[in-house]
Backbone as a ProteinNet text record, in pm:
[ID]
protein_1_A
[PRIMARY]
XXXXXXXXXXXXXXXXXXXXXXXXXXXXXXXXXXXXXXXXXXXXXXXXXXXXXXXXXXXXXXXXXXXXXXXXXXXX
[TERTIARY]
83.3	0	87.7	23.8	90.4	2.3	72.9	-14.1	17.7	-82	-48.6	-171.2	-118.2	-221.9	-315.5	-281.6	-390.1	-453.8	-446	-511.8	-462.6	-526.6	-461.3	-485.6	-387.2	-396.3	-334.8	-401.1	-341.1	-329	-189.5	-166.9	-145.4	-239.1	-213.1	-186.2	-83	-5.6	-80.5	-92.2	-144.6	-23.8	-71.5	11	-54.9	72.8	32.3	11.6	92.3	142.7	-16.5	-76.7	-244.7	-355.8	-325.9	-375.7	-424.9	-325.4	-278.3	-343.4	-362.2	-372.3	-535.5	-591.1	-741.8	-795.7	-711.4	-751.4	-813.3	-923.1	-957.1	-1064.8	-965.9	-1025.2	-1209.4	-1241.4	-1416.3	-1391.4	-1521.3	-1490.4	-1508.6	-1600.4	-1598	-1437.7	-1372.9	-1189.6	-1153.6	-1189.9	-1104.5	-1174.3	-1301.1	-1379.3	-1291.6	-1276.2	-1251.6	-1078.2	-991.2	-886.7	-857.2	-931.5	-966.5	-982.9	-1080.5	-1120.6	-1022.1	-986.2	-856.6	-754.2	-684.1	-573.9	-624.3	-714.5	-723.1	-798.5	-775.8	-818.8	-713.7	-680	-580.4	-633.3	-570.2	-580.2	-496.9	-532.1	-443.4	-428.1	-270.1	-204.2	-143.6	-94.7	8.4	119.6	191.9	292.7	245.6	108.2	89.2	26.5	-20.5	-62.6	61.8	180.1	297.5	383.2	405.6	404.5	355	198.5	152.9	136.6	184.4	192.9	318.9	428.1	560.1	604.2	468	484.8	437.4	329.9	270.2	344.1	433.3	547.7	651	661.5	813.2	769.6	634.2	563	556.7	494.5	512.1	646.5	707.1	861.4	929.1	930.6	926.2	880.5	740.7	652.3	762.1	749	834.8	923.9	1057.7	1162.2	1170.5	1077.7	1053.4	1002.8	909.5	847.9	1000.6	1017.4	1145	1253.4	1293.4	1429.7	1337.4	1230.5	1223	1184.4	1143.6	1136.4	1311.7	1372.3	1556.4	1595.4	1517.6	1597	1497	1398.2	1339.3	1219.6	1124.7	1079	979.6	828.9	680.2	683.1	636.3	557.2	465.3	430.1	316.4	244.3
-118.1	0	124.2	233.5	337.9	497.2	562.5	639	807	880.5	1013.1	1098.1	1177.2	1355.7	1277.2	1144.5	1107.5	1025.8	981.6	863	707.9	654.3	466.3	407.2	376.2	310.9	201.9	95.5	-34.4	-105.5	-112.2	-184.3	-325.1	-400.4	-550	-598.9	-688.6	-708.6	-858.8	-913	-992	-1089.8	-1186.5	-1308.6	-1415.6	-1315	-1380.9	-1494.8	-1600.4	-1734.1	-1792.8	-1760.4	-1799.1	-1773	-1628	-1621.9	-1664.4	-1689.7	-1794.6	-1932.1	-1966.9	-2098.5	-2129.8	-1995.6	-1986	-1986.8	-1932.8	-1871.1	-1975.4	-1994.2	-2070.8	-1994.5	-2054.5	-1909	-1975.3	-1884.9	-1907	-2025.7	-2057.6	-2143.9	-2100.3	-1940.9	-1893.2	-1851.5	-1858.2	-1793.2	-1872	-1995.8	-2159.9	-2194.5	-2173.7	-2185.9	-2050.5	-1963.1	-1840.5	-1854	-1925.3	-1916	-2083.6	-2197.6	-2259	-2239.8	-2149.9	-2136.7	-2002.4	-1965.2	-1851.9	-1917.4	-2033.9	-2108	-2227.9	-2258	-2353.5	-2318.1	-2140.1	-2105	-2016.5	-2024	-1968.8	-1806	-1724.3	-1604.7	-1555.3	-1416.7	-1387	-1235.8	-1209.7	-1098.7	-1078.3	-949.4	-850.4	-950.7	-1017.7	-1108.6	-1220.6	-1255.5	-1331.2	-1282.4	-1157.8	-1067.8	-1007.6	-973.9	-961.3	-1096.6	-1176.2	-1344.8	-1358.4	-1363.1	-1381.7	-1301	-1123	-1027.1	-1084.6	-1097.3	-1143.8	-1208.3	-1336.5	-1461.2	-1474.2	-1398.5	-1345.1	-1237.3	-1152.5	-1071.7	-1169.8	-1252.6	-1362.3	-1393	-1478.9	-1531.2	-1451.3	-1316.1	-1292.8	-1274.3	-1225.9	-1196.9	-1341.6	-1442.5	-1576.2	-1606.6	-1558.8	-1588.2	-1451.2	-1354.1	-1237.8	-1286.6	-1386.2	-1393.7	-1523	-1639	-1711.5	-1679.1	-1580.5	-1521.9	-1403.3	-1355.9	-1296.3	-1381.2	-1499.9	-1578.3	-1654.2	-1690	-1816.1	-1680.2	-1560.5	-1457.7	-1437.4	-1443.3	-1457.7	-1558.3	-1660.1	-1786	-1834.2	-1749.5	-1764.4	-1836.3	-1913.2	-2040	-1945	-1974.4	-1928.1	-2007.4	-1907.2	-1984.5	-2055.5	-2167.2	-2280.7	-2309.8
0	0	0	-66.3	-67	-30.8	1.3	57.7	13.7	-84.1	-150.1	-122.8	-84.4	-38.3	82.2	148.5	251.9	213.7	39.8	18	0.5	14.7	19.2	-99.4	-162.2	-304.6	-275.9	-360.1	-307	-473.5	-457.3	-611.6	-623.3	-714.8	-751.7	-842.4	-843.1	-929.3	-1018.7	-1115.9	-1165.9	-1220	-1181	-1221.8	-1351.2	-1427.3	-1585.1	-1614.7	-1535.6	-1569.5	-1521	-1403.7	-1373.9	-1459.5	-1516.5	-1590.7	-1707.6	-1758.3	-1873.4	-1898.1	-1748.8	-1705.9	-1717.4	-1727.1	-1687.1	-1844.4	-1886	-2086.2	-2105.6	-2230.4	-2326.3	-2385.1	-2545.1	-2663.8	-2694.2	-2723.9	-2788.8	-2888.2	-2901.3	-3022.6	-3121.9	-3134	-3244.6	-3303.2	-3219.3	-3270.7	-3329.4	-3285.9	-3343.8	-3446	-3480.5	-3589.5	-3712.7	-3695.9	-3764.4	-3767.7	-3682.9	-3698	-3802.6	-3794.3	-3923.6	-4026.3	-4077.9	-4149.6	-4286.6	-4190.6	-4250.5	-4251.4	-4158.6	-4193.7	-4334	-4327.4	-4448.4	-4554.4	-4613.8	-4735	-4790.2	-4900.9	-4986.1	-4955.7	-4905.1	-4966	-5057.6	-5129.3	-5252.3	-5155.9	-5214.7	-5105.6	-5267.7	-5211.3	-5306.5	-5378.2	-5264.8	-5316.6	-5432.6	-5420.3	-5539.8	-5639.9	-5615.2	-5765.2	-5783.4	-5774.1	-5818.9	-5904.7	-5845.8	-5869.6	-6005.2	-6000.3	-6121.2	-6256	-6197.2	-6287.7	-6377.2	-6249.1	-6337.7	-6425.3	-6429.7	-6463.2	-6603.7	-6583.3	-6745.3	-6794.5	-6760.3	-6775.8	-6905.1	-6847	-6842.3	-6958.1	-6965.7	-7056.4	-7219.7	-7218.4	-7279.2	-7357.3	-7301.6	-7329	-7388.7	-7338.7	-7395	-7528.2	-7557.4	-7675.1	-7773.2	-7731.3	-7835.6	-7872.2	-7761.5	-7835.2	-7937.6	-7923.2	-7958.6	-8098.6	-8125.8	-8244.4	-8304.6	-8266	-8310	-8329.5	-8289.7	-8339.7	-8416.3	-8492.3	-8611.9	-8715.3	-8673.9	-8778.9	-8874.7	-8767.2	-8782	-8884.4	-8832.2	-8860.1	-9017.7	-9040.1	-9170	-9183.7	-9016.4	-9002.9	-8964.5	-9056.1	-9019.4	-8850.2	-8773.9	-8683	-8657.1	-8584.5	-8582.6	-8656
[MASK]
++++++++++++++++++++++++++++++++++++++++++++++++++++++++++++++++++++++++++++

């Protein structure tokens, strides 16, 4: 206890490790933390990924169409 301008404040300290001990999540969390772990989301990194990829692609098909243009050979 501590004591300021005459008043009594009494500070308690909480013991995490009990706390802890007491937890148990909803089941709506475990339902919702399922359901987001076992569905693909699409993030930036894979619309970049796949921008690139069709990037590549094309660039592939150009040089492919540009070296049999070279080489004298109609394509497909």
């Amino acid at each position: 206890m501590r004591e300021y301008s005459g008043k009594v404040i009494t500070v308690t300290m909480l013991n995490f490790e009990e706390e802890l001990k007491k937890f148990h999540p909803s089941m709506e969390i475990d339902q919702i933390e399922d359901a987001v772990n076992n569905h693909p989301l699409t993030d930036m990194t894979d619309i970049m990924l796949e921008m690139m990829n069709r990037e590549k692609e094309a660039v592939d098909n150009a040089t492919v169409a540009v070296a049999a243009e070279i080489m004298g050979q109609p394509l497909g």
